[in-house]
C-alpha positions as CSV (number, residue, x, y, z in Angstrom):
1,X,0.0,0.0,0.0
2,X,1.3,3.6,-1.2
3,X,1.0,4.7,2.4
4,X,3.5,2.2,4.0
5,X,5.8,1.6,1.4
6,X,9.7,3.3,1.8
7,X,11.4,4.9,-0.4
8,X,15.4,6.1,-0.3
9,X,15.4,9.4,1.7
10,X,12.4,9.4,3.3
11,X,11.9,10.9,6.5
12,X,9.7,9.9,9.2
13,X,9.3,6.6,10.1
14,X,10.1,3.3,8.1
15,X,6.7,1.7,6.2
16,X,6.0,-1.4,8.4
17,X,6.3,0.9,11.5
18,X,4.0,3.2,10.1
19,X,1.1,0.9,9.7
20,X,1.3,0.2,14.0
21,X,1.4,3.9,14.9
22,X,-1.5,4.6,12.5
23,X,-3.5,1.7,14.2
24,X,-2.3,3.2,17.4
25,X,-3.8,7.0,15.9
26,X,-7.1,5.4,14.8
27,X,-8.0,4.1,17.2
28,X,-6.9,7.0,19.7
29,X,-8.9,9.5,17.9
30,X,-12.0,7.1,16.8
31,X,-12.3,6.6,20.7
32,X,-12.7,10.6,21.4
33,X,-14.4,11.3,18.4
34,X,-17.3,8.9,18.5
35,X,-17.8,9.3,22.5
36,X,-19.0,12.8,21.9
37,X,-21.6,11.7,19.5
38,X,-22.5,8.5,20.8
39,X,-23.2,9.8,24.4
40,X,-25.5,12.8,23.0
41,X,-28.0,10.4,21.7
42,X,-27.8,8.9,25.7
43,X,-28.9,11.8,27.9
44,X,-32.2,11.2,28.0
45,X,-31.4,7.3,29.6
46,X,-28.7,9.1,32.0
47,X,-31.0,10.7,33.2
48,X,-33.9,8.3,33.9
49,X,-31.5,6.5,35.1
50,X,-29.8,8.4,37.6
51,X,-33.2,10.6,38.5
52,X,-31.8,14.2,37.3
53,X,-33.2,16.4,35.2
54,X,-32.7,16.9,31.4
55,X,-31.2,19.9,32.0
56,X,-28.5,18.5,34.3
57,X,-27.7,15.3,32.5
58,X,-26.5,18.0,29.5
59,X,-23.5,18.5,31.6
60,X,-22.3,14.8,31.1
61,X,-21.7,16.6,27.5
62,X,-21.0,20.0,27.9
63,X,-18.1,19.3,30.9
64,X,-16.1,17.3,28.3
65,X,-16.5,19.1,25.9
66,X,-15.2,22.3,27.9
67,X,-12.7,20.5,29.5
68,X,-11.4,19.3,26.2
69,X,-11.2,22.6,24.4
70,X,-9.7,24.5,27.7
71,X,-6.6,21.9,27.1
72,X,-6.2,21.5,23.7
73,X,-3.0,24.9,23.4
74,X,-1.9,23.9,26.5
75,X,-1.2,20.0,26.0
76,X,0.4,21.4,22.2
77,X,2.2,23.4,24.1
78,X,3.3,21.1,27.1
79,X,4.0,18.0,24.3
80,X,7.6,20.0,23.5
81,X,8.8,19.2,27.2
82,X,7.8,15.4,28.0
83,X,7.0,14.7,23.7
84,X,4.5,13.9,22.1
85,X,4.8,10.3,22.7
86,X,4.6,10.5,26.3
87,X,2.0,12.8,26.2
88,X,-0.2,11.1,23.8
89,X,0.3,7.5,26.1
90,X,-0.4,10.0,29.0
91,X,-3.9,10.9,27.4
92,X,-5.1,7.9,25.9
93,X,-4.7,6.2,29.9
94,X,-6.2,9.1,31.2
95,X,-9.2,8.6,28.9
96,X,-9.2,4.7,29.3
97,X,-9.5,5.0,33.1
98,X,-12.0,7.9,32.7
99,X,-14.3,5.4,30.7
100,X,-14.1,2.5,32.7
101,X,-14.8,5.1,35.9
102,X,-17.7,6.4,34.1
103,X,-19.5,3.2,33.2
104,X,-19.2,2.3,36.9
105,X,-20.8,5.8,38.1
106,X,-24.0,5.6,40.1
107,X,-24.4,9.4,40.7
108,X,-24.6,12.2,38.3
109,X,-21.5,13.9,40.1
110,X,-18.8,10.7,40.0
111,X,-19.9,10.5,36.3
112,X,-19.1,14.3,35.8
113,X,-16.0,13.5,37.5
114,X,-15.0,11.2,35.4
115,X,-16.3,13.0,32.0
116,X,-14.2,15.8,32.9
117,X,-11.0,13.5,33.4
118,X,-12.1,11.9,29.7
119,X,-12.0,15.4,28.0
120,X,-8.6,16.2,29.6
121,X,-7.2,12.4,28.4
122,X,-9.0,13.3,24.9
123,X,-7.7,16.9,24.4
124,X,-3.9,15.6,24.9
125,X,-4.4,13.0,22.0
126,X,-6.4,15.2,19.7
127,X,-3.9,18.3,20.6
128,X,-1.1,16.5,18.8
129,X,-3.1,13.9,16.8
130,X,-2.1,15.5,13.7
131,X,1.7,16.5,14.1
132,X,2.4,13.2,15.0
133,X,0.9,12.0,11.7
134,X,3.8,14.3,10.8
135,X,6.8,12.5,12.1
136,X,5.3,9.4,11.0
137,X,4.7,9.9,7.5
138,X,7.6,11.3,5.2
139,X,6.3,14.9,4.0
140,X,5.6,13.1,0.0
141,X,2.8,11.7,1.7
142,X,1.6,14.3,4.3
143,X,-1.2,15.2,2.6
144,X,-2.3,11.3,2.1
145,X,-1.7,11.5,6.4
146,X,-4.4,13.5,6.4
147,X,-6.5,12.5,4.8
148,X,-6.6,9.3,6.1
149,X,-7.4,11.3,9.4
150,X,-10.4,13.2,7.9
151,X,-11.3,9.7,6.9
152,X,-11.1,8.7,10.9
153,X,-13.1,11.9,12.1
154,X,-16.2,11.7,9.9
155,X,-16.2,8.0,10.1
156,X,-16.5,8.4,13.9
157,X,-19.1,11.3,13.7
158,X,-21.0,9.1,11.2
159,X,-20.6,5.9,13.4
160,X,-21.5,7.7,17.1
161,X,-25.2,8.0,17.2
162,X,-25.9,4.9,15.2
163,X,-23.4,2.8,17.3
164,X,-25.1,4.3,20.0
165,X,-28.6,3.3,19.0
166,X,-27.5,-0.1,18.3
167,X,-26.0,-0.7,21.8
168,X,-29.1,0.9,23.8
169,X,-31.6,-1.0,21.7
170,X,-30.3,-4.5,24.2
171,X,-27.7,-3.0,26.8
172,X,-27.8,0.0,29.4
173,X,-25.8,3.0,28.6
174,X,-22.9,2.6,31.5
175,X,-22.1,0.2,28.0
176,X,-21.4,3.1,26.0
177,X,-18.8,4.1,28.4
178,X,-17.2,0.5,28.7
179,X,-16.8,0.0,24.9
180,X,-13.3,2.2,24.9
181,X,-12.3,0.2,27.9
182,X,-10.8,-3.3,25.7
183,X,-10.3,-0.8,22.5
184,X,-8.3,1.4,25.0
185,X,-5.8,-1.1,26.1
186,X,-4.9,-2.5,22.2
187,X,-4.0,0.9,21.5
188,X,-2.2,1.7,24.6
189,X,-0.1,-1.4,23.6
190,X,0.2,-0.2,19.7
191,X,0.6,3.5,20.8
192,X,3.4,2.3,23.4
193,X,5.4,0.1,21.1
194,X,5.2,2.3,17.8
195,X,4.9,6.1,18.1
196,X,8.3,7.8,17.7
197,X,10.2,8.8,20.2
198,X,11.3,12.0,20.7
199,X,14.4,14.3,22.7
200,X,12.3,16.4,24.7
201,X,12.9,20.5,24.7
202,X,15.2,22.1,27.0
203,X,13.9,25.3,28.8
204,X,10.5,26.3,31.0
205,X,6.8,26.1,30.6
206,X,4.7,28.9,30.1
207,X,2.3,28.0,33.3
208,X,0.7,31.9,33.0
209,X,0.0,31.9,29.4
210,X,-1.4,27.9,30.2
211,X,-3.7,29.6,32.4
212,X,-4.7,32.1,30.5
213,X,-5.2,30.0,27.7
214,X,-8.0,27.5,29.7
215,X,-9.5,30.6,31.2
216,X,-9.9,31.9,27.3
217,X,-10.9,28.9,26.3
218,X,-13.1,27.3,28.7
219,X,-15.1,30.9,29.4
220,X,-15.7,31.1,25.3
221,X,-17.0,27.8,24.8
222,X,-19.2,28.6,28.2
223,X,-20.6,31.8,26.6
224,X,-21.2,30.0,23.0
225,X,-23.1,27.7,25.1
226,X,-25.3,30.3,27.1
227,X,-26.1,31.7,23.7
228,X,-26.9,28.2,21.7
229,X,-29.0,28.1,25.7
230,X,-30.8,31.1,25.3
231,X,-29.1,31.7,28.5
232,X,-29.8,35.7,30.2
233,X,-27.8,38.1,28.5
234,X,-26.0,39.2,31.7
235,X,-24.3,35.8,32.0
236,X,-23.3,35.4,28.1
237,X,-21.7,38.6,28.3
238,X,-19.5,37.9,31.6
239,X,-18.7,34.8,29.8
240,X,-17.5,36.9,27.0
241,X,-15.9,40.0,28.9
242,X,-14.0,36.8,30.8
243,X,-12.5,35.6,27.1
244,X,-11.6,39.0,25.9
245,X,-9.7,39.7,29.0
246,X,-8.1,36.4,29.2
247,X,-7.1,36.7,25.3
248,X,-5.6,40.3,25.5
249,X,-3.5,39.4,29.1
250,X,-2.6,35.8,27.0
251,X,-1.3,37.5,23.4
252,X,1.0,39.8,26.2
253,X,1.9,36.9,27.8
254,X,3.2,35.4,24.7
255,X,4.9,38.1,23.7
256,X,7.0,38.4,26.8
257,X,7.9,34.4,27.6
258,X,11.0,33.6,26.8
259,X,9.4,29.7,26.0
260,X,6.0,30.9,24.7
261,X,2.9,28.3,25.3
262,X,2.1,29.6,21.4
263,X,4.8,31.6,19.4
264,X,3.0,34.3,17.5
265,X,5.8,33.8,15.3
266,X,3.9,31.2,13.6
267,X,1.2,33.2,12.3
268,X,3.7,36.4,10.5
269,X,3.6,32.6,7.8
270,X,0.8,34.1,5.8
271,X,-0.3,30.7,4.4
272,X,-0.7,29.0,8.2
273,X,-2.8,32.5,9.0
274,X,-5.0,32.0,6.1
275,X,-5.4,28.5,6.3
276,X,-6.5,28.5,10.1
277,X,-8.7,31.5,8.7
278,X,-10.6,29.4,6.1
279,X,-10.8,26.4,8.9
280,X,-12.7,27.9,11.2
281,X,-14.8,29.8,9.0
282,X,-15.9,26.9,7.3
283,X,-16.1,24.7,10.7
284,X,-18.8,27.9,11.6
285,X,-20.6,26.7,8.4
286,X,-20.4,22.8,9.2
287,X,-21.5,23.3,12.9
288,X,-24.2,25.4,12.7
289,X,-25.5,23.3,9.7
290,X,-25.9,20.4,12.2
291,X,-28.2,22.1,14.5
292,X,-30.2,24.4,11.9
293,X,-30.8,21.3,9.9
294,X,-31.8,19.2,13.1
295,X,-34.2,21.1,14.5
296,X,-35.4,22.0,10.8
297,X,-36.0,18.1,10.1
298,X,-37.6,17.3,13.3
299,X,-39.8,20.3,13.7
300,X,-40.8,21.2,10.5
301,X,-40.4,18.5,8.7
302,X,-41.8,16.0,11.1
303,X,-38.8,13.2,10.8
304,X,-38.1,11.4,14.1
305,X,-34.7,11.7,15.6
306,X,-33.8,8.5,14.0
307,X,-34.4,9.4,10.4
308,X,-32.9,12.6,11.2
309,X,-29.7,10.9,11.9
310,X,-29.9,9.5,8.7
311,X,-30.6,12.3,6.9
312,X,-27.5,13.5,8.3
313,X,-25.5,10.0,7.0
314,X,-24.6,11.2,3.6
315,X,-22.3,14.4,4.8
316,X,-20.0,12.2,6.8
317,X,-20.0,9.6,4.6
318,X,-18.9,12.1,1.6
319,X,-16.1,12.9,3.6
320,X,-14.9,9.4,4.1
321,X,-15.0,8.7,0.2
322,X,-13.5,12.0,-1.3
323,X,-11.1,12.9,2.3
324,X,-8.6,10.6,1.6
325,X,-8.8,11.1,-1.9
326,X,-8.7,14.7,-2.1
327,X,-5.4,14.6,0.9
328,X,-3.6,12.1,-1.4
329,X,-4.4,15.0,-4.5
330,X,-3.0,17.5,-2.1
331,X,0.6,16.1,-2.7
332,X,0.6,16.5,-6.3
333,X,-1.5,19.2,-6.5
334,X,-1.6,22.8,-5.2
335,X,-3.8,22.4,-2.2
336,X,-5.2,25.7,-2.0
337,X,-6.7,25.0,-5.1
338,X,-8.0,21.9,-4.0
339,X,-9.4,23.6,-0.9
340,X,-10.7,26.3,-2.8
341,X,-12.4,24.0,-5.2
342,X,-14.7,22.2,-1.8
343,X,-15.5,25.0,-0.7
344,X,-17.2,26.3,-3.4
345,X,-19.2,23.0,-3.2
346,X,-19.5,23.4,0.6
347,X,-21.5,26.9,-0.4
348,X,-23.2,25.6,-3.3
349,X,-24.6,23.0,-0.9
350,X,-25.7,25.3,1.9
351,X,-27.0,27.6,-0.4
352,X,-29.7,24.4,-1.8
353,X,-30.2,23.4,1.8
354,X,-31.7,26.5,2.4
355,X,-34.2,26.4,0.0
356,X,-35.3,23.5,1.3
357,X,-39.0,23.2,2.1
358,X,-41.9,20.8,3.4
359,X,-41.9,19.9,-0.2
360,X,-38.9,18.4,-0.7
361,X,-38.7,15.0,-0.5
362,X,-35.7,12.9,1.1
363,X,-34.0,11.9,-1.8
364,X,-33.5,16.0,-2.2
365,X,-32.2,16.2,1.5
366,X,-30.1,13.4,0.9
367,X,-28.0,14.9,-2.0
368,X,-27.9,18.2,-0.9
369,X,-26.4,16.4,2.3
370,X,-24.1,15.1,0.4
371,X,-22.8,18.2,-1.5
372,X,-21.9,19.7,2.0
373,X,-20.0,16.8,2.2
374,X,-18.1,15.9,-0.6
375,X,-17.1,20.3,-0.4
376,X,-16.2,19.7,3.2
377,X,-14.1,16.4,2.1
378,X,-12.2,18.3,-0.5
379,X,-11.6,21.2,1.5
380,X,-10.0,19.6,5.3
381,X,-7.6,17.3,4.2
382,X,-5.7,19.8,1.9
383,X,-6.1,22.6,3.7
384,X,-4.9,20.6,7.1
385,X,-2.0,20.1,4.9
386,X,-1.3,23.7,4.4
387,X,-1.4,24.4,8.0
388,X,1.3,21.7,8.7
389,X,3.5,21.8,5.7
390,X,3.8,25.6,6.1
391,X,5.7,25.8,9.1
392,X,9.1,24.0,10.2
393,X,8.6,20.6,11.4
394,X,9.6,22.0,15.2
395,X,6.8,23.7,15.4
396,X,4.0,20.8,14.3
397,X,2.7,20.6,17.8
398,X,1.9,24.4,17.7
399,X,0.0,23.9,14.1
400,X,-1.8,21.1,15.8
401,X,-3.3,22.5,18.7
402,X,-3.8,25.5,16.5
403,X,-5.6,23.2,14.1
404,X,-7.8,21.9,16.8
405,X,-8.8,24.9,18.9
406,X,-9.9,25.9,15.8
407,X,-12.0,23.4,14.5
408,X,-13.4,23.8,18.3
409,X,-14.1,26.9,18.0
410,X,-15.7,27.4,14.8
411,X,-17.9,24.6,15.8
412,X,-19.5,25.8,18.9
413,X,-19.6,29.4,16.9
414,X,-22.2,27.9,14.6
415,X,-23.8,25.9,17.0
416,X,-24.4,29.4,19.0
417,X,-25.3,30.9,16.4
418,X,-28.4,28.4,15.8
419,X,-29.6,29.3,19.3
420,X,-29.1,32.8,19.2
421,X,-31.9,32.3,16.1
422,X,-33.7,30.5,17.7
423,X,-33.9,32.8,20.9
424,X,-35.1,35.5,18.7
425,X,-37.3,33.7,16.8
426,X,-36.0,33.5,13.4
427,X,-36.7,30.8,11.0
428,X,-34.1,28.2,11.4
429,X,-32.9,28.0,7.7
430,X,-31.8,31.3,7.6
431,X,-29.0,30.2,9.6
432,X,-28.0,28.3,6.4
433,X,-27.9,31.3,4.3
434,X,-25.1,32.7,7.7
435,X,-23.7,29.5,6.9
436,X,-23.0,30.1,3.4
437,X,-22.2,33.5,4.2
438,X,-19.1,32.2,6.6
439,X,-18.0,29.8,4.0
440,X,-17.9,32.3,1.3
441,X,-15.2,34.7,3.8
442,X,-13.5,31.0,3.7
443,X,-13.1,31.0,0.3
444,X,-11.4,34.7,0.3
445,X,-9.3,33.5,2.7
446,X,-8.3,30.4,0.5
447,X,-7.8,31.7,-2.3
448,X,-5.7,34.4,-1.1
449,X,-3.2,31.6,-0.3
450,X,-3.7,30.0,-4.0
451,X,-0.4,32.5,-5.3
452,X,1.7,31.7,-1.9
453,X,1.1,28.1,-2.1
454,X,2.5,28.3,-6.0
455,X,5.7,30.2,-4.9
456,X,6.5,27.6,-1.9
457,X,6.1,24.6,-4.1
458,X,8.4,26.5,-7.2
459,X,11.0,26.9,-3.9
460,X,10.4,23.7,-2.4
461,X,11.2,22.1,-6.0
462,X,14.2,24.1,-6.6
463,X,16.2,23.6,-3.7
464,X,15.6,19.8,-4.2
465,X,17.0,19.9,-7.5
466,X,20.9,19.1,-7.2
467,X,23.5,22.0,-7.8
């Protein structure tokens, strides 16, 4: 297979090794991903089960989900002094133990315990989930890396709420918690054995700008989720007035450290600016689609949750086919292009969704669904690649975290942004039209990178050539 075969002067690591420490990555990340769709579906057994309100039992979400994203700059940060290796082993136990702790809760406030210890042992694998695709793969095949990790995602948001129907329908939910446990442990062992090792970084940590950054993080995500709540404006705007704050005293912070949590350095690289630009944009359009098209189904359209889900099957599914596909283009072809090229899809799709009505049938929902997703496949995996490939390989843990804080972000943006629709009683769909709206400032911002990404690969093909 192209992926695992060697070639004279390739870096990272040799082909048979590669195949392990991908294992060891799949099944790492399918573990996070699918958990936070699997145990949405849940909630309403949790908490019949454990005698708590609705309203309560959304916490067994919303802590891991906070926890995780309050984490995610400072584990990228953090994986320079005890590697990536370590860290990533570190995580995946953390989780494991989490999981098998949760399925064994009897109260709702052990299992939020242990929830918040499985977003902490999930944000320090998904931190530095892709750099370490990085050192494994030689850099003629990053882009085929990741899209093989696009791949992993959407098969793990596609898989979640089905896998969770499935093992409801004859089991009790602590079930859903005690499925990681066995997957856990084989990729402990395959993380343990294969991963690269690493010499870790001399110097300090940047404990201020860590705090800063969770206090930043964790109070945005809290006010995105007031506002998707419908929460009282007082609280969403202390939630905010606490990120602004924190995100002023943490860019300060970073400029004065003399080992920075993140260098700003990395973003005077106008390519890794624009490509984080375009990714959470789009991830705004993605997240808020979701929701809008949720409620829109169910509501209006009078589909059950189930045949929502469905409904939903074909965007993820898109992904699967044309990620790996469009990741293993991206090393031939200019990525930005390629990027450019989904996201015009991505809007194209959005654009039909909204004109959705009671009229149209499924078969219309289901292709639309599928435009979404065959834009969003073409877009990630290249423009992943741009973030990574555009700065030094020392500094792939920054472009990770950076790549997943802003995936997070964007997400609970659009997912906000549904509620705050919703709060003021606007029709759902026009969300879709916002949608559209953020993915068409994503494809500035892509092809503004179209000319740099030209010029690197003219140098990058020169300085191979000999003499």
């Amino acid at each position: 297979m192209r992926l695992f075969a060697t070639r004279a002067g390739d870096d990272g690591l040799p082909g048979p090794e590669r195949l392990l420490a991908v294992l060891a990555l799949i099944s790492g990340t399918l573990m996070a991903v699918v958990d936070t769709t699997m145990i949405n579906l849940a909630l309403p057994s949790i908490a019949a089960d454990l005698g708590v309100p609705g309203s309560r039992a959304v916490w067994i979400t919303n802590l891991f989900q906070v926890v995780c994203a309050a984490f995610l700059l400072v584990f990228a940060g953090l994986s320079e002094l005890v590697t990536r290796r370590r860290l990533y082993l570190l995580g995946l136990g953390t989780f494991v133990f989490a999981a098998l702790g949760a399925a064994l809760s009897r109260s709702l406030e052990t299992l939020l315990v242990f929830r918040a210890l499985q977003g902490l042992g999930a944000a320090a694998t998904l931190s530095i989930g892709p750099s370490i695709y990085r050192a494994i793969f030689p850099s003629r095949l990053l882009g085929s890396a990741l899209g093989l990790s696009a791949l992993v995602v959407a098969g793990g948001y596609a898989a979640g709420p089905t896998l969770s129907g499935v093992i409801l329908s004859f089991a009790d939910w602590p079930w859903l918690f005690a499925l990681n446990v066995p997957l856990g442990v084989v990729s402990l062992w395959l993380a343990k054995r294969a991963l690269p090792r690493e010499t870790p970084r001399q110097g300090s940590f940047d404990t201020l700008g860590a705090l800063l950054s969770m206090l930043m993080l964790a109070s945005f995500f809290l006010a995105m989720d007031a506002v998707g709540h419908a929460a009282p404006l007082w609280q969403t705007l202390s939630w905010l007035a606490i990120a602004m704050t924190s995100c002023v005293g943490f860019i300060r912070r970073q400029r004065r450290a003399p080992y920075p949590l993140l260098p700003l350095s990395v973003f005077a690289e106008k390519r890794f600016t624009l490509a984080v630009s375009a990714s959470g944009l789009a991830f705004i359009g993605q997240g808020l689609s979701f929701v809008a098209l949720s409620f829109f189904y169910q509501e209006q359209m009078g589909f059950s949750p189930l045949q929502t889900a469905w409904l939903f099957t074909p965007w993820p599914l898109a992904i699967m086919v044309i990620g790996p596909l469009a990741g293993r283009l991206a090393d031939r072809i200019n990525p930005s292009v390629l990027s450019s090229t989904g996201l015009v899809l991505l809007i194209m799709g959005l654009i039909s969704l909204g004109l959705v009505d009671e009229s149209t049938g499924v078969a219309g929902s289901l292709w639309r669904t599928a435009l979404c997703g065959i834009g969003f496949g073409l877009f990630q995996p290249p423009n992943n690649r741009e973030m990574m490939a555009s700065l030094p390989p020392e500094r792939s843990a920054n472009a990770s975290g950076v790549m997943s804080t802003t995936r997070t972000v964007g997400q609970s943006l659009g997912v906000a942004l549904v509620g705050a629709a919703l709060a003021l009683g606007l029709a759902v769909q026009l969300t879709l039209w916002l949608g559209a709206v953020t993915t068409l400032l994503s494809l500035v911002a892509s092809l503004a990178r179209v000319p740099l990404a030209r010029e690197a690969s003219r140098a990058r093909r020169a300085s191979s050539q000999p003499g």
